[in-house]
N, C-alpha and C positions, 0 to 999 in steps of 0.2 A: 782835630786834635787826636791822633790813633796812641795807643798804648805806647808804640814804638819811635814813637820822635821825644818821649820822655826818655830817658836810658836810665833813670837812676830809679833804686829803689823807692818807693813811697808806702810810708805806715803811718797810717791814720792813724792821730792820737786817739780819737775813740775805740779806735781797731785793738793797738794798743792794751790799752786799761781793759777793753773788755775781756781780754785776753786770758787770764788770770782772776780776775776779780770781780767781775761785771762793770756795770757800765756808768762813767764818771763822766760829769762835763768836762770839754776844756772852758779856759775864760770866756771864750765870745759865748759857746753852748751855755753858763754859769747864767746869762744875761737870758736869755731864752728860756731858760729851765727854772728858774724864777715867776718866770708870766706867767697866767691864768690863763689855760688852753680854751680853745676858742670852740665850740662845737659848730660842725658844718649846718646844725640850723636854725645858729643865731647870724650867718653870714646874710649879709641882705640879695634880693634879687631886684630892687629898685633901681633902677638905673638911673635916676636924679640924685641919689644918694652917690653912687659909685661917682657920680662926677663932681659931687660934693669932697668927697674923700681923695682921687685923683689931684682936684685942683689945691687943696689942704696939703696933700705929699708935696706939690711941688713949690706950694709956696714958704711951708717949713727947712725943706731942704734948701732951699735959697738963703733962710735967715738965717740956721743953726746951723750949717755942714760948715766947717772950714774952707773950702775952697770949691763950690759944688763943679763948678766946669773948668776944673783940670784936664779935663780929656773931652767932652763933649762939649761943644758950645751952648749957647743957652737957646740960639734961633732952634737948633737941630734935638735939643730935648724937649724945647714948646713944640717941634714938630710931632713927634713920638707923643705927646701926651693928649696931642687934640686926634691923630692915629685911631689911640686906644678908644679917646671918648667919643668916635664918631663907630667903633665895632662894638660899645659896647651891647647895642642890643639883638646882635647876634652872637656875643658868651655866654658861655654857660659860667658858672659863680669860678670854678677852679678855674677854666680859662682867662677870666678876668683874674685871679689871683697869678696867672702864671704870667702873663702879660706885664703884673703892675711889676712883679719880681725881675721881667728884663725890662724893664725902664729903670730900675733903680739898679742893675748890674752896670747899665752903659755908661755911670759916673765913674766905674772905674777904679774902687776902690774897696778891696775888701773888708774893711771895716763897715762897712754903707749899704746895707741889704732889710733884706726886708726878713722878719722874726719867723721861724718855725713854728709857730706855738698854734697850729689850725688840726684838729685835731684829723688826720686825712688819717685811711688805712694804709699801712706799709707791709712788705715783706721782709719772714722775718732772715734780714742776710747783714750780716758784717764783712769787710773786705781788706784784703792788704794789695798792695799792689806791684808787682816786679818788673823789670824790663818785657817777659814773655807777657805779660798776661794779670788779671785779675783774680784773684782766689780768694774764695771763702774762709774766711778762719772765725767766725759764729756763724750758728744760726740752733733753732732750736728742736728738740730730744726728734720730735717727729722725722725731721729731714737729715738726720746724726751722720747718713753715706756720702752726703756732700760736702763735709766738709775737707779740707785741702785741694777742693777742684776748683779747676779754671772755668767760670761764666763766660760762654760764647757768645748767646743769645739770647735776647727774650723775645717770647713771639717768636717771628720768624725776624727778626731783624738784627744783624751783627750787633754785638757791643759798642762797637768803635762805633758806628753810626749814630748808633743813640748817644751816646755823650757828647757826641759832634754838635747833635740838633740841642738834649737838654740842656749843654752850656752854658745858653743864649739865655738862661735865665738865673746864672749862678753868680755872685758878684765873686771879686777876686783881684788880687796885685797879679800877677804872671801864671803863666800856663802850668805849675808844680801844683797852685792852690787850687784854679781852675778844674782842675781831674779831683782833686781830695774833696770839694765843695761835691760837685756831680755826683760821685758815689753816692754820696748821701739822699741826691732826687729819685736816682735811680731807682731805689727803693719802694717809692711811693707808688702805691696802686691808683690813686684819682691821677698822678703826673703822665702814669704810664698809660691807661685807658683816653686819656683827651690829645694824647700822641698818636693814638690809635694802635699801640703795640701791644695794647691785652683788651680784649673785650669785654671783661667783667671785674669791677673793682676788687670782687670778691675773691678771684684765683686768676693764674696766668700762667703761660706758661714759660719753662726756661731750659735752660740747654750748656749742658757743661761739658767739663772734659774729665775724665780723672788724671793721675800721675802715669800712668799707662798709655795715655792719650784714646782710653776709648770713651766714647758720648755717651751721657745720662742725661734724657731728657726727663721732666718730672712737671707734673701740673699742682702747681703751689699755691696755697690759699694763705689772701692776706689777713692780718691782725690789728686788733686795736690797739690793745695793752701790752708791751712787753712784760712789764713786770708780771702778767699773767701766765708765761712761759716758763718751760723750764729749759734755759739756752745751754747750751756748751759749745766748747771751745775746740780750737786744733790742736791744744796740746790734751785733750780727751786721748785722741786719736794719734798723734804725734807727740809722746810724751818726753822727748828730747829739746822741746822746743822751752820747757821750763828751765834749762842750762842759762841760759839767754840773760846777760845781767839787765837788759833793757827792758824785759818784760817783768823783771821783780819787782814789789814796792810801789808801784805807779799811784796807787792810793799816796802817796809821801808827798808832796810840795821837792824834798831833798833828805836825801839819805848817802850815804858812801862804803864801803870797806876795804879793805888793805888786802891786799895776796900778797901775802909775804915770799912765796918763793919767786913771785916777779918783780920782788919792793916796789910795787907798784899803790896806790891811792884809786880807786875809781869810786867817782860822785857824780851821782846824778841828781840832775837839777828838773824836776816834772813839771812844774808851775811856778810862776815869778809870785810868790804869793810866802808869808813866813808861816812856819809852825807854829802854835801858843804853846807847844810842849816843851819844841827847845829853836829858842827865834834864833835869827844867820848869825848875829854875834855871837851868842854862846856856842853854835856851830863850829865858827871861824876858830874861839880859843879851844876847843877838844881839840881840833884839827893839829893847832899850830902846836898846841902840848904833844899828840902822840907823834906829828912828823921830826921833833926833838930829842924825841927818846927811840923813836924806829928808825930801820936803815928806809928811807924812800927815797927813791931814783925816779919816781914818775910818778906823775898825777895827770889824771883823765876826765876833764870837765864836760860831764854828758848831757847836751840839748836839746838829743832825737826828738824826745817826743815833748819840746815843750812849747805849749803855743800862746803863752804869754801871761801878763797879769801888769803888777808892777815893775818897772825896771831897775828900780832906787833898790829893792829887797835884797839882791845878791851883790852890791858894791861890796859892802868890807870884807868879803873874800876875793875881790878881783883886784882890791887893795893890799892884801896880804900876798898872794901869787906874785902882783907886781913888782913885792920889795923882795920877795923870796930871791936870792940870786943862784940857788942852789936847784930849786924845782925852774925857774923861768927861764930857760933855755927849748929852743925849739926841739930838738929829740927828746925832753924830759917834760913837756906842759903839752895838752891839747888837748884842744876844744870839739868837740864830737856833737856836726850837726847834720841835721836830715831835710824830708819835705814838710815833716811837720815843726819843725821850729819857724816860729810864726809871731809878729809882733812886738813885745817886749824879749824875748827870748832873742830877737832878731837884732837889738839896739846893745842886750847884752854880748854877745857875738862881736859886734863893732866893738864895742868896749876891750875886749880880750884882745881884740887884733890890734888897735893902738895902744892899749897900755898896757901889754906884756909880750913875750917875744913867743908866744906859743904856735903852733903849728895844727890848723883848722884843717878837721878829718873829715870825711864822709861822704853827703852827696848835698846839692846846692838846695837853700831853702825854701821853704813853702810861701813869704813872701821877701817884698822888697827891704832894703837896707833903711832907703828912703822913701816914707809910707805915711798916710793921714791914719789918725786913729783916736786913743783915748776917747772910747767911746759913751754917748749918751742917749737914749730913746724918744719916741714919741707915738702917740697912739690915732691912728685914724679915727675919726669921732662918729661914724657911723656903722663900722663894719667892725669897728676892734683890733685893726693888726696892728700889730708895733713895727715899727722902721727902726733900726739902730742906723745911727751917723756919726761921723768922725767930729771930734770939734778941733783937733790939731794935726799939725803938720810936723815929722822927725825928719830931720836932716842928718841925717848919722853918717852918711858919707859923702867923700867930694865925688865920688863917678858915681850916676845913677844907674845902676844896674838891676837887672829885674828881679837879681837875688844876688845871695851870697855865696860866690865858690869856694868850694876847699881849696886849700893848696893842694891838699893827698887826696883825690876821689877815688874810693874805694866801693864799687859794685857788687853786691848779692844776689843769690838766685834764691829761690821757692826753696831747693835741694837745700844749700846750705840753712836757712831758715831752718825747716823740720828737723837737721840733722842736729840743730842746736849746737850751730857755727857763728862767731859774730865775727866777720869778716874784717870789721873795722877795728875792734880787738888784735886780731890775729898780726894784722899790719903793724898795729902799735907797738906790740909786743916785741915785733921782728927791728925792731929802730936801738 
């Protein structure tokens, strides 16, 4: 899976949020960021345990997953699991953790992985991602020159490579989320050391580019604690990239405002989740009162960055759009999605394209239309990881497609980004 067989932009909702504001879960991270982190030495090194827990994983996800061999049969996952428990006693604990993580990816199902919550060293990097290349847009005061450069290498070994091999242990609906999930391993120093791409948990090295295209290598030491950092951002350094209405508010569930010299409406929608300050009903009537009294020619329903929650929370505005006859016409309604709309964000999307005539912008989603989810936990009983697993099935559309395209795919580069360009703006505006 190289950079360049994705063409469309990709921004990690944590990328995102941290952007601006520091660093927010999405829903599935909300479930993770909840658990009790697990210290590397309370992990067992028994190996009658590990197969305790092994055989526990799979007889759980047998009883509780919705549908566990959708995609892998169950002869060819028992084969994989007797695999692992016949290597376990040549892993090391993280290799066995990295192991049990691609058994539970080859179900297929991006809701259906195994929990973050081990407390491993990471480096500390945030990433957006564009058709060119991968850039840094966090990391912390120490390393502040790198940020808006392109990551070639860690170690000595291409990017692309590595993501190719860390994949294999990332769960996921289609190759959009597949890359968004990655980034995230990439990071970790025990993933990257038992890959053999840095040789000390403690620092490693890595290899970038700037906007210049000249190389900065840098030997970078990793962290336990982010919040012991003091991070910045690329609009530190790129201070045009706060124009950007998609990086505003992310802390919001949903927020909107009106440019009046383009009678325009833009809302953005961050999480499928209501405010208690002003829940989506009372949202909907401020709406439906100021679009009454103002001139609006167009409203802009924004899902970049939103990777789910509940899907019920945003109806009676997709119920008001509906009946609207004046905003629901395809040049005047549309729905603005990216790689990170993901899950409920992805059922609401479906919603918008059958029950109003709006015209779906951007670049195709982070998962599938039709996807297992509504997710629930379980905890290994000897080592402590939690599993998250899907307990149902969304059929939200009649062709199974591995995601959702726009009608208008609209592409960004790195340039436009820093110059505090929103491309998919720019489009809409031009309609």
């Amino acid at each position: 899976m190289k950079i360049g067989e994705i063409k469309y932009i990709i921004l990690l909702v944590v990328v995102v949020i941290f952007l601006l504001i520091g660093c927010e879960n999405t829903i599935n991270q909300d479930i993770e960021s909840s658990l009790d982190t697990i210290s590397q030495d309370e992990i067992s090194d028994d190996v009658d345990l590990w197969i305790e827990d092994i055989r526990y994983l799979q007889e759980n996800l047998e009883s509780k997953h919705k549908n566990m061999y959708h995609t892998i049969s169950k002869e060819e996952f028992s084969k994989e699991v007797e695999s692992l428990i016949n290597d376990l006693p040549k892993l090391t604990d993280t290799g066995t953790i990295m192991r049990i993580k691609s058994l539970v990816a080859k179900i297929g199902d991006g809701h259906t992985a195994v929990c973050e919550n081990i407390n491993f060293r990471f480096f500390p990097l945030k990433f957006i991602v564009f058709d060119d290349g991968i850039y840094v847009i966090n990391t912390i005061e120490e390393y502040k020159d790198i940020l808006g450069t392109k990551l070639i290498k860690i170690g000595n070994e291409p990017i692309d490579d590595i993501i190719n091999k860390m994949g294999e242990m990332v769960s996921s609906d289609n190759k959009i989320q597949l890359l968004n999930n990655t980034l995230n391993h990439i990071i970790i120093a025990d993933y990257l050391k038992e890959y053999g791409y840095i040789g000390d948990i403690n620092k490693g090295k890595f290899v970038f580019q700037d906007i210049d295209d000249k190389e900065i290598s840098i030997e970078m030491n990793s962290i336990y604690n982010a919040n012991a950092e003091k991070w910045l951002a690329v609009v530190n350094k790129y201070s045009k990239v706060a124009n950007l209405s998609y990086v505003k508010n992310t802390k919001e569930p949903y927020w909107y405002e009106y440019l009046g010299d383009e009678k325009l409406i833009y809302f953005q929608y961050n999480s499928c989740m209501n405010n208690n300050q002003k829940p989506i009903k009372t949202l909907v009537q401020e709406l439906s009162e100021f679009i009454e009294e103002n001139d609006v020619e167009k409203f802009v329903f924004d899902m970049r960055n939103n990777g789910g929650g509940d899907s019920r929370i945003i109806k009676p505005l997709i119920n008001y759009l509906a009946k609207n006859n004046e905003l629901n016409k395809k040049d005047n309604l549309f729905v603005v999605i990216g790689a990170s709309t993901f899950s409920s964000a992805i059922l609401n999307t479906e919603e918008m394209q059958s029950e109003t005539n709006a015209t779906i912008i951007g670049t195709p989603t982070g998962g599938r239309p039709n996807h297992y989810g509504e997710v629930k936990t379980f905890t290994l009983p000897n080592n402590g990881i939690t599993i998250k697993y899907s307990t149902k099935y969304f059929n939200a559309s009649k062709n199974d497609d591995d995601s959702i395209y726009p009608d208008i795919t609209v592409e960004n580069t790195f340039r436009d980004f820093i110059d505090g360009i929103d491309t998919v703006m720019e489009e809409i505006l031009s309609k």
